[in-house]
C-alpha positions as CSV (number, residue, x, y, z in Angstrom):
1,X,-122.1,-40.8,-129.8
2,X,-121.2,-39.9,-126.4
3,X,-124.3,-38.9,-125.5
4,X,-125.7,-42.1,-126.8
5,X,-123.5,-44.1,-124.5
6,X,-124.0,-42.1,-121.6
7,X,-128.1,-42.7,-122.4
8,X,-127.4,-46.2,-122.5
9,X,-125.2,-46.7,-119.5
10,X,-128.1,-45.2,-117.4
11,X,-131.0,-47.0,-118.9
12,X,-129.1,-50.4,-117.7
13,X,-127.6,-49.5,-114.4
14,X,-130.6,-50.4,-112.5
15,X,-131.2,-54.0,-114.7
16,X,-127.2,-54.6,-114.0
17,X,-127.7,-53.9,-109.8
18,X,-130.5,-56.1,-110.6
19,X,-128.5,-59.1,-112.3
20,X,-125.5,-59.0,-109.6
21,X,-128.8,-59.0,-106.4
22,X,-129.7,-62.1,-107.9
23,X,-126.6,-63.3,-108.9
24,X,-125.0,-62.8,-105.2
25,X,-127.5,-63.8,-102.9
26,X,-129.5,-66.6,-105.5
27,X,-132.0,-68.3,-104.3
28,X,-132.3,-66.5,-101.1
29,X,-134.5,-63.9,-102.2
30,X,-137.8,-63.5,-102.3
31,X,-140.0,-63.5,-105.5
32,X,-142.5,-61.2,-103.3
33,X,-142.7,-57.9,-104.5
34,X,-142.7,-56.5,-101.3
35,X,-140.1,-58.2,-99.4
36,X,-138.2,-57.1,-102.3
37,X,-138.7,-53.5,-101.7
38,X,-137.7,-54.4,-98.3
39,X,-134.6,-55.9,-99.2
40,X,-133.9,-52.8,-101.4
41,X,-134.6,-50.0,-99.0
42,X,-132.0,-51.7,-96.4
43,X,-129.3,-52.2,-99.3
44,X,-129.7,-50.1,-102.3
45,X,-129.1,-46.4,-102.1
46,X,-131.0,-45.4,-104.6
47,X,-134.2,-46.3,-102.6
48,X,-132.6,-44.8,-99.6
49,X,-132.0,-41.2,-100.9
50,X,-135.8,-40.3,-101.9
51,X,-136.9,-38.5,-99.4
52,X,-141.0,-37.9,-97.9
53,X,-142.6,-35.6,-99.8
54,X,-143.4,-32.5,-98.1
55,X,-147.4,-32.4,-99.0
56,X,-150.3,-34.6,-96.9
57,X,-152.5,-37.5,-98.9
58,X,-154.9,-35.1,-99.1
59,X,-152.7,-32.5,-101.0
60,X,-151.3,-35.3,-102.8
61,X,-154.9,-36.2,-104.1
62,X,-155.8,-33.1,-104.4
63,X,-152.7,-32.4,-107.5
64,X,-153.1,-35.6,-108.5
65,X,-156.6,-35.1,-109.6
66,X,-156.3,-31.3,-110.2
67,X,-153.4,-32.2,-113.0
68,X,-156.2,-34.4,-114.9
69,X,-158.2,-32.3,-117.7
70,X,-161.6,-33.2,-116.4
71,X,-160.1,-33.0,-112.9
72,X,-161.7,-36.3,-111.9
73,X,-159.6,-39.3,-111.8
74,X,-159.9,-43.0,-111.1
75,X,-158.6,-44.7,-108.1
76,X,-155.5,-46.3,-109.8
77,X,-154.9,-43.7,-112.2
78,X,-154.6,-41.5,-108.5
79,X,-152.2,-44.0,-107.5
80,X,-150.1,-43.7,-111.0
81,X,-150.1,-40.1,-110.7
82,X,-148.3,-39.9,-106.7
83,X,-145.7,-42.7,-108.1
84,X,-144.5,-41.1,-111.4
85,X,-144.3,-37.9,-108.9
86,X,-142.8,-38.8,-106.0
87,X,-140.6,-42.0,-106.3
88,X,-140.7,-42.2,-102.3
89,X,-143.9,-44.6,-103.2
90,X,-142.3,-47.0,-105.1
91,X,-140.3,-48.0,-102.4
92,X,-143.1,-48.5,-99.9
93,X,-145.3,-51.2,-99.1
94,X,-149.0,-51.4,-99.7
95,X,-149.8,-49.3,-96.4
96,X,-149.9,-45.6,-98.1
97,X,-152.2,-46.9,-100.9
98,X,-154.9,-47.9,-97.8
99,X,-154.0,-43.9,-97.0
100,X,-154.6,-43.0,-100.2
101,X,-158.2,-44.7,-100.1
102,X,-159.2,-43.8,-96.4
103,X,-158.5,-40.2,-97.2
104,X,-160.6,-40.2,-100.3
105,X,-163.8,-42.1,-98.8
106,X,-163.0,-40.4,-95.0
107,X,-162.8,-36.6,-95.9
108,X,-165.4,-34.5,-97.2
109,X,-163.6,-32.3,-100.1
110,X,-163.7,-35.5,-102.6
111,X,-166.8,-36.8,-104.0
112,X,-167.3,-39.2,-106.1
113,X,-168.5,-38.1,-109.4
114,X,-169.7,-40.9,-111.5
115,X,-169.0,-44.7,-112.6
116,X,-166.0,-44.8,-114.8
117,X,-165.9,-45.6,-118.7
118,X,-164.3,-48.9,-118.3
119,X,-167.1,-50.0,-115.1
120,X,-164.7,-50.6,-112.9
121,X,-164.5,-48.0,-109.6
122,X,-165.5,-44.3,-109.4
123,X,-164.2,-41.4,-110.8
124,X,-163.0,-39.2,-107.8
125,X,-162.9,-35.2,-107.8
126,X,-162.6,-31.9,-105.5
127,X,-165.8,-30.4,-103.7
128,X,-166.9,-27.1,-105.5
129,X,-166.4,-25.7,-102.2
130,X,-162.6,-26.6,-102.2
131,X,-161.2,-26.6,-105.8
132,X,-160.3,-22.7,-105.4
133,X,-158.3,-23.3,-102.0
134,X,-156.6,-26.6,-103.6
135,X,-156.0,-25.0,-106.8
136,X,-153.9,-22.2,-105.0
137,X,-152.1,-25.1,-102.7
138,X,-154.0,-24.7,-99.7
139,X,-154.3,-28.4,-98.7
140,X,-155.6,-27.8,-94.9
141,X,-158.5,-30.3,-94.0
142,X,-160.0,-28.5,-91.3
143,X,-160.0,-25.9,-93.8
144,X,-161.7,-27.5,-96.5
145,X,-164.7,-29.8,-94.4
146,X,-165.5,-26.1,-93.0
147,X,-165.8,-25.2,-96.5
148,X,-167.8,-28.3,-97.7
149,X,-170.0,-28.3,-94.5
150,X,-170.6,-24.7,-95.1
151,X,-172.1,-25.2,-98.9
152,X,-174.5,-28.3,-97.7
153,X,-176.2,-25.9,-94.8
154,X,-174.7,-27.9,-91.9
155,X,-173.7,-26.1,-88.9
156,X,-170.0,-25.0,-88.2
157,X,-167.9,-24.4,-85.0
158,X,-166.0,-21.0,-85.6
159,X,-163.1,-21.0,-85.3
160,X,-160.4,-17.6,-84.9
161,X,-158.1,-18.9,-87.6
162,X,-160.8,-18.9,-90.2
163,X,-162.3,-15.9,-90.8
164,X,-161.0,-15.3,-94.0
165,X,-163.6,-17.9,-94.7
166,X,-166.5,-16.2,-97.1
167,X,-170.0,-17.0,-96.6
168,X,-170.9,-19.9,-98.8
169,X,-174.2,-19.7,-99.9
170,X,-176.4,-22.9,-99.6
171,X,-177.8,-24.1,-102.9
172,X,-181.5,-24.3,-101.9
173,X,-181.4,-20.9,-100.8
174,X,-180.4,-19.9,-103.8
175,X,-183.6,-20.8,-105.5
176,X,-185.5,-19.0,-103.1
């Protein structure tokens, strides 16, 4: 029973701070999504206290679409993933979603692989030549377009750092 009540009290805590926002200041704000967010972040703690995460878009990409079973995902369902995982989104505007979509069209270790079921966008996956570095959390991008440029043949500067590299063997030579 108490446990019950305790479940309960929780689930409405955030619909009762929402009742007494619009019951103290009315009219006065915003129906705007975002300038509620705004309002929020300066006056609500609980959107105060989530801190950045730790991990760059491109790491955040990478887990979102490495914790899908065909480890290809749709734009929105990439979105979805970062805000169940990291509530710092959902207080944000729209400007880390434009992130979100630079870094996937911008940087060579995601491909698109394919329309999706529904028609609507592309599914979105790891370059071959980066999965095993992502898979074991290594999220660096110089890292993985040397990787990628590697695998299509292109020329690479060398660099000190990277020498743990392994030759990547091109696929036309392959059938040599």
């Amino acid at each position: 029973m108490q446990k019950e009540l305790i479940e309960s009290l929780l689930f409405a805590q955030p619909q009762l701070y929402d009742y007494a926002l619009h019951f103290r200041f009315g009219e006065l704000l915003s129906t705007d999504p975002y300038a509620l967010y705004t309002f929020q972040q300066r006056y609500n703690s609980r959107f105060r206290e989530q801190s950045k995460p730790s991990y760059s878009y491109i790491g955040l990409i990478a887990m979102a679409i490495l914790s899908s079973p065909e480890r290809r995902l749709v734009l929105s369902d990439i979105y979805q993933w970062i805000l169940d995982h990291y509530p710092y989104f959902r207080a944000r505007g729209p400007g880390w979603r434009n992130s979100i979509r630079h870094n996937l069209s911008l940087n060579d270790c995601f491909v698109k692989s394919g329309r999706s079921i529904s028609g609507k966008g592309h599914y979105w996956s790891i370059h071959p030549a980066n999965l095993e570095d992502f898979i074991n959390g290594d999220f660096r991008r110089r890292r993985a377009q040397k990787r990628v440029r590697k695998s299509m043949g292109l020329p690479v500067p060398e660099d000190e750092d990277d020498d743990d590299i392994e030759e990547i063997i091109p696929p036309n030579e392959t059938e040599q």
